[in-house]
C-alpha angles and dihedrals in degrees: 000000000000110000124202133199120346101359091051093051084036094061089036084053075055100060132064114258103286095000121132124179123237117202127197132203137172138222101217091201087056082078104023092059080083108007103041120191091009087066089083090066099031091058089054089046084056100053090052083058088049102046093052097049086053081056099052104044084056093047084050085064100044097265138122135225141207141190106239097224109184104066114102112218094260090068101034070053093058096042100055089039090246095136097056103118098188094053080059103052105111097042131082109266085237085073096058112127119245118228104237111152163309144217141202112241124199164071095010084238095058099077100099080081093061091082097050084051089048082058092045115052094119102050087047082047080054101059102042090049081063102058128091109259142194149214133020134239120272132222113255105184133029085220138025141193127220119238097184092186088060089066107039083054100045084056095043091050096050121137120239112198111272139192104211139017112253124264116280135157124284121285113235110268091239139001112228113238114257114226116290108266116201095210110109107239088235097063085050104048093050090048096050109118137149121256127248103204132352116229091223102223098068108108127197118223115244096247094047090045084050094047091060093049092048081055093064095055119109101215118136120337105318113143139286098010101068084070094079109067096209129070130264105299094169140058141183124247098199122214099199115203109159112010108140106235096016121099110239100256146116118289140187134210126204109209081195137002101234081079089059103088087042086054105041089054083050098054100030126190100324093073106098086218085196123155107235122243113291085352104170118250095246091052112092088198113151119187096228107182129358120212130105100275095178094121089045100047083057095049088056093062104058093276087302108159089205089080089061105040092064133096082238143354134194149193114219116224137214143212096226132157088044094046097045091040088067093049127348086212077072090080094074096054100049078061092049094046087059086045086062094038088053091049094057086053095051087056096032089059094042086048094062093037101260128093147233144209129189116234114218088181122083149130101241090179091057092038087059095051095052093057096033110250123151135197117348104302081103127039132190103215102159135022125189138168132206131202145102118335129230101216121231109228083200094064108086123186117207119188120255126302085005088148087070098071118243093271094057081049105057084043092054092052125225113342123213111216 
């Protein structure tokens, strides 16, 4: 929408001085093409990813970036033009976009405004409605197949507007700072991809292992993290495979230590709850089990070779009946925090010359019983493994914009990827 005159200065009076909003939104058949009902779940996982990387490019320039929480998604929908029927008319109804979010992106001192924007998100709608757009959606596919779930629980899951996040524990007053890397985060973050297949010899070294996991902590304001208003509602059951000076076993990582009392009536006396050998202090890691779980780990995932071949491989686990019960929109957002969690691990792999891959597919029952959790109070919603990757020949990387010829390039000037 480009807006003119007093609604444009009206919605800059708004913003905070340099600030802009990204929104993000999702195609559900973009995933359920191939994945069918999963798509639901692995669309939200996206966002997360998306939302994360938002958080670090700006990061990257010195600025901050923050989840407006507030909006409901009929306004996240009327801001980004989603609900604009007519924009829609020449495409199937199954390739509608999803409102999902948006965030306020600036100068790191501007977020007190980030709560007057949560309370407005009908009078911004408002004033967008108002602009002149343009373009219309386009048709992705000739056919389609209707995945009737996706979209009950699309409907069941939709955001009212709220005033404030939902209680959770504390975050952790500060995040200890993972060793310097001289990789420039944009070479890491060009090269992120997810791995194919894992050769299944390559180890990690302990510090290095501890050091990812310190990166997926929430304390202070450590990106991205502190773009979620809300504390840690996830954390990670390990399945360690190659990690030099750690014992093969199950693990489990506590994102905050108000969950610990939850989890140790879960998991009873047969948990080991044993700090692993030279563990930082910050870290709540326990050593749960030990025993070589690499043909479990791959059960798990629906038979998938890729959760054994890592050096680890993990479940992420929510908090969940307490977190739904106060907003089933909440349900998304468990999903997007994993999303977030998983992006981290995909740089943080790539940092310390390994890779990752999330894994969609998994058996959350037999997961559950692994680790020892019982009815609804937990809840797996993400797994993912990291190692060394067998590269694909086949695979072939071209620079930006390479589909415009070399001429149409120089033409064009210097790209950014």
């Amino acid at each position: 929408s480009r807006l003119a005159g007093d609604a444009a200065r009206e919605l800059a009076r708004a913003l905070p001085a340099g600030g802009f909003l990204v929104g993000v939104s999702s195609i559900f058949w973009r995933e359920a093409w191939k994945y069918g009902e999963r798509a639901f779940r692995y669309c939200q996982h996206d966002a997360g990813h998306v939302i994360a990387t938002a958080r670090f490019a700006a990061a990257a320039l010195g600025w901050s970036a923050r989840l407006v929480h507030g909006l409901s998604d009929a306004d996240v929908g009327a801001l980004l033009g989603v609900d604009r029927d007519g924009d829609y008319a020449a495409v199937d109804a199954l390739e509608r976009e999803h409102p999902d979010a948006v965030l306020l992106v600036g100068p790191a001192n501007a977020f007190e405004q980030v709560r007057a924007l949560d309370g407005s998100g009908g009078a911004l709608a408002e004033l967008v409605a108002g602009g002149a757009w343009s373009g219309t959606a386009n048709q992705l596919s000739s056919g389609h197949v209707d995945w009737e779930v996706i979209g009950l629980v699309a409907e069941a899951s939709r955001k009212p507007a709220t005033s404030e996040p939902a209680p959770a524990a504390a975050v952790q007053a500060s995040r200890p700072p993972g060793p310097a890397s001289e990789a420039r985060a944009a070479t890491i973050i060009r090269q992120r991809r997810s791995a194919v297949a894992l050769d299944g010899t390559t180890s990690m070294p302990r510090d290095v292992f501890y050091s990812m996991l310190t990166r997926v902590l929430a304390g202070g304001a450590a990106p991205p993290f502190d773009v979620l208003p809300w504390a840690p509602k996830l954390h990670l059951g390990i399945f360690v495979h190659r990690v030099d000076g750690l014992r093969p076993g199950l693990y489990l990582l506590e994102r905050c230590a108000a969950v610990h009392d939850a989890f140790v009536a879960q998991l009873g006396s047969k948990a080991l709850w044993k700090q692993p050998e030279a563990c930082p202090e910050h870290l709540r890691l326990f050593c749960i089990g030990e025993h070589d779980y690499r043909r479990t780990a791959s059960s798990v995932s629906c038979g998938q070779e890729i959760a054994a071949d890592g050096a680890f491989s993990l479940g992420m686990i929510a908090e969940f009946r307490a977190t739904i019960e106060a907003g089933a929109f909440w349900y998304r957002r468990l999903f997007w925090e994993a999303g977030v969690i998983g992006q981290v691990l995909y740089l943080a792999a790539e940092a310390a010359g390994l890779r990752g891959t999330g894994i969609g597919c998994y058996f959350d029952d037999l997961f559950h019983e692994v680790v020892g959790i019982e009815g609804d109070r937990f809840q797996s919603l993400y797994h993912f493994t990291v190692g060394g990757p067998l590269e694909d020949g086949r695979l072939v990387t071209h620079p930006a914009y390479a589909h415009l010829g070399e001429s149409r390039r120089a033409k064009a000037g210097p790209q950014r990827g």
